[in-house]
N, C-alpha and C positions, 0 to 999 in steps of 0.2 A: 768577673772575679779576677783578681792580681794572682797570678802563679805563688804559689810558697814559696817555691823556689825557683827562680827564674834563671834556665840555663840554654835561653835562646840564643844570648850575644857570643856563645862561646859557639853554637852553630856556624856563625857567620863568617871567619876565617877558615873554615873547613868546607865550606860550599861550594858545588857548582851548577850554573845553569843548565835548568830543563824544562820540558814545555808540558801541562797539568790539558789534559781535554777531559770536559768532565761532559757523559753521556745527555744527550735532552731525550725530552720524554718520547717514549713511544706510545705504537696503539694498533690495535689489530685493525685490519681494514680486508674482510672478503676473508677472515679466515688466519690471515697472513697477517705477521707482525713486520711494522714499517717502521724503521730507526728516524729519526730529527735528528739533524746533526749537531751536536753539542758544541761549548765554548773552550778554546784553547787558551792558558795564561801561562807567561814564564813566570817560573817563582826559583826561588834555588834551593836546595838539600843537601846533604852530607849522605854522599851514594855509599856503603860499604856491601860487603859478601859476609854470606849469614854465616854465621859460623855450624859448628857440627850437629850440636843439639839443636838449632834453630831449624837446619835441614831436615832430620829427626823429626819435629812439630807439625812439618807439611803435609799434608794430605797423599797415601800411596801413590797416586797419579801425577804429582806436584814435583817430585823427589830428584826427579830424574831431570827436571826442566830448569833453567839456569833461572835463578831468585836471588833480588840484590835485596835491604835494607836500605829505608830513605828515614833521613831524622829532618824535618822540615818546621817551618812553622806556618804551612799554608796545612788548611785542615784537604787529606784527600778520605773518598771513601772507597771502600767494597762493594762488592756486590751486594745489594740485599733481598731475597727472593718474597718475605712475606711484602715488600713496600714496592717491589716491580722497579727496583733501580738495579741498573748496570753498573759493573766496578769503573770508575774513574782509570786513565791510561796515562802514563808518563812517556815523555820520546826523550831518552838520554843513548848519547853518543851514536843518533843517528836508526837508534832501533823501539821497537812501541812495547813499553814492559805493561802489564796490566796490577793492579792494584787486587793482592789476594789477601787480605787483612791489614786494618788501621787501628792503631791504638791512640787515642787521644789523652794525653797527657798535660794537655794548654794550661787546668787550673794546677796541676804539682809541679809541672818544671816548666812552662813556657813555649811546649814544641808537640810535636804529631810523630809517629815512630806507624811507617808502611811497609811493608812488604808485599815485594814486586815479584813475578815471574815473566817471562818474557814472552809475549803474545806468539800465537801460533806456533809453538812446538809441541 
């Protein structure tokens, strides 16, 4: 389906390159879940800092860990616990941020709106 409103092109002079790894499947084996290692793409995004309310929105445990917004128009995902997928990970400016909510917007404006927190803290 065409966006209604297509406000991808204006993404594109606000962009910078980052690398998308998205998780492959797992599977227990003896007990023990054993990770496949997933695929990495560069794509590029409009990195910004959530603003006040946005930090507010996060989860009590979340609040306190440094979380960017990405506007993109590569689809990324979250975790999702009933489907047994892993959140998707971005590596911008050298660090591995994790994918803690995706909104999909592709058919209203042309673009994916993710919020990242930054793995291991």
């Amino acid at each position: 389906m065409t966006a209604l409103v297509d406000v991808s092109g204006a993404l594109s002079g606000l962009t910078v390159a980052i690398t998308v790894t998205r998780a492959g499947p797992g599977s227990y084996t003896s007990g023990r879940w054993s990770e496949v290692s997933g695929s990495s793409v560069p794509i590029t995004a409009s990195v910004q800092m959530l603003s006040a309310k946005e930090m507010l929105r996060l989860p009590e445990g979340q609040r306190e860990t440094a979380a960017r917004k990405l506007y993109t128009t590569t689809l990324l995902k979250a975790a999702d616990v009933a489907a047994g997928t892993r959140a998707g990970r971005v590596t911008y400016e050298g660090e591995t941020w994790e994918v803690l909510a995706a909104d999909d917007w592709d058919d209203l404006g042309g673009y994916y709106k993710a919020i990242v927190t930054k793995a291991g803290q």
